[in-house]
N, C-alpha and C positions, 0 to 999 in steps of 0.2 A: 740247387740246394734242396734237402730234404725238407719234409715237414717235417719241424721239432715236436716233441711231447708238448703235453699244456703247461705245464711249469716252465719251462723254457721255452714259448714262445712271448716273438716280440709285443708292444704291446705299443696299439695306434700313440700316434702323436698327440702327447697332451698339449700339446701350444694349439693344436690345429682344436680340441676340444674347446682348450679357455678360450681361444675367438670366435668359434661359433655361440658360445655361452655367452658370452660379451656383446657381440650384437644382436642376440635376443633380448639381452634384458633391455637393452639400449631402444629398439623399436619397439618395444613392447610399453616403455613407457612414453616415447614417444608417440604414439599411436594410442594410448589414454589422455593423454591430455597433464600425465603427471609432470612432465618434462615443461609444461609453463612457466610452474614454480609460482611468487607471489603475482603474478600479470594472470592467470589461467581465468578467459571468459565466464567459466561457470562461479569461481572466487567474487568475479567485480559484479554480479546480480545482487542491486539493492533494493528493485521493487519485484517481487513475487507473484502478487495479486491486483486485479483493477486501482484499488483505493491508493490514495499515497499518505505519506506521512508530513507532520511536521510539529514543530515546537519552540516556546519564549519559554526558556527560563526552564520553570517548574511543571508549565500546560504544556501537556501532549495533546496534538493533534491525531489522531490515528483514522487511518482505514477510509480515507475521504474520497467519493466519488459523487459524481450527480446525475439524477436519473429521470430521462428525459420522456417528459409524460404526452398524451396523444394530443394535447392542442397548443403544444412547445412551448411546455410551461418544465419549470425543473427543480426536481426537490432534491436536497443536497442530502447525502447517505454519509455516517460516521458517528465518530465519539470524541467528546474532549474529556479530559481529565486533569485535576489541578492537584499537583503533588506537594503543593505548599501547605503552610498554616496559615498565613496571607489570603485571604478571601480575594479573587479576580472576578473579572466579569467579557462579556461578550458584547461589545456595546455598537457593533455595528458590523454589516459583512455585505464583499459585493459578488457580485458573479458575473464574468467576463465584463468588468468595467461596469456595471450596472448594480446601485444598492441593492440586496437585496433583504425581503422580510423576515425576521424574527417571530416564531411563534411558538409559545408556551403559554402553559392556563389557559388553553380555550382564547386565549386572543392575542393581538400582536404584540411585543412587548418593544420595551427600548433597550435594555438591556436583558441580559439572561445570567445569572449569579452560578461563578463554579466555584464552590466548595470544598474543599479536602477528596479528595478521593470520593467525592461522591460525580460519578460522570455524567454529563451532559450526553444523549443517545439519542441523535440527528435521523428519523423517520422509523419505521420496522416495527416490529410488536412491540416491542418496550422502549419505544421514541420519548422521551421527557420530553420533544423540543423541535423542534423544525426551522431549517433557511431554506426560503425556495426563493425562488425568480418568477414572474406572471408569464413572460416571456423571454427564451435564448434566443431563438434564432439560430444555434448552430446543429447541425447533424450530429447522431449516435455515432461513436467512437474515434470524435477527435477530442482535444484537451481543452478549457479554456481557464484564462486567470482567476485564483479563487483568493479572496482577502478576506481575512478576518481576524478585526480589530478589539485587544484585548483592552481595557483601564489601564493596567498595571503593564502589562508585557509586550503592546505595541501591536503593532502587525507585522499578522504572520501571513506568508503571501505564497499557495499554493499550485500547480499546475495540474487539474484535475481533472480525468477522465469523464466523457458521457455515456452511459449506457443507456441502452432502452431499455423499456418498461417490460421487460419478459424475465422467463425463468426464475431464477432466485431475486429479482426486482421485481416481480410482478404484481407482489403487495404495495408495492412505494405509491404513494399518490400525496396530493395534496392535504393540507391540515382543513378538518371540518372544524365549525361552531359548534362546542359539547354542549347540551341541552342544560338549562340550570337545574339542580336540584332543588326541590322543593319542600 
């Protein structure tokens, strides 16, 4: 058979095209990860960052980690915040099973009062407030049990990372006695 001109010549198999197109799209999403659909490991990532969360009610817990100082003692990093009109309060908290201290105003307190939207800011430059521990006992970068006991909203009962005292922690340390003012 001759070569026909280009107007009348035959033209490839378009089935044999739609199944090469078809299982490109097919591996292509397969091979993203699009093909999970609602199970896709990067969809089920609930904690992002060291800190974890938690919350009663109206108080949020946010961004809680604790940060493990050189004579393993450990100050707890975060923020609470109270989205009620209801005045709560902080009235105890422990760390890996062990009460641990309350500090605002220059001294220990028993409770710690959260207010509307005004946050409670657990160690760092603008710390209102501090829970630490005298002693863990545990190593940097395992988790241990973290409780804290609201008046109003119970307890809330966290599992929170330890970091060391470096890099972006490396300010954290323990609450000093503010001198009085005179």
């Amino acid at each position: 058979m001759a070569h026909l001109p280009y107007p009348y010549r035959v033209k490839k198999k378009p089935l044999r095209q739609f199944a090469l197109l078809t299982i490109l799209i097919v591996a292509l999403s397969a091979l993203t990860g699009c093909a999970a659909g609602p199970n896709a490991a990067t969809r089920l990532i609930t904690q992002v960052t060291d800190g974890v969360d938690g919350e009663s009610g109206a108080v949020k817990l946010r961004n809680f980690k604790l940060v493990l100082q050189p004579d393993s003692s450990a100050v707890m990093v975060g923020t609470i915040v109270n989205q009620d009109e209801a005045e709560d309060a902080v009235i105890a908290a422990s760390i890996n099973g062990e009460r641990a201290s309350i500090w605002a105003d220059g001294k220990n307190v028993d409770s710690l009062p959260l207010t509307l939207n005004k946050p409670q800011i657990f160690a760092g430059p603008s710390a209102t407030a501090y829970i630490y521990t005298e002693y863990l006992g545990v190593k940097a970068g395992y988790r241990v049990p973290v409780q804290i006991v609201l008046a109003r909203g119970g307890i809330v009962e966290l599992d929170v990372l330890i970091r060391e005292k470096d890099l972006e922690f490396a300010d954290v340390s323990l609450p000093t006695a503010q001198p009085a003012n005179e």
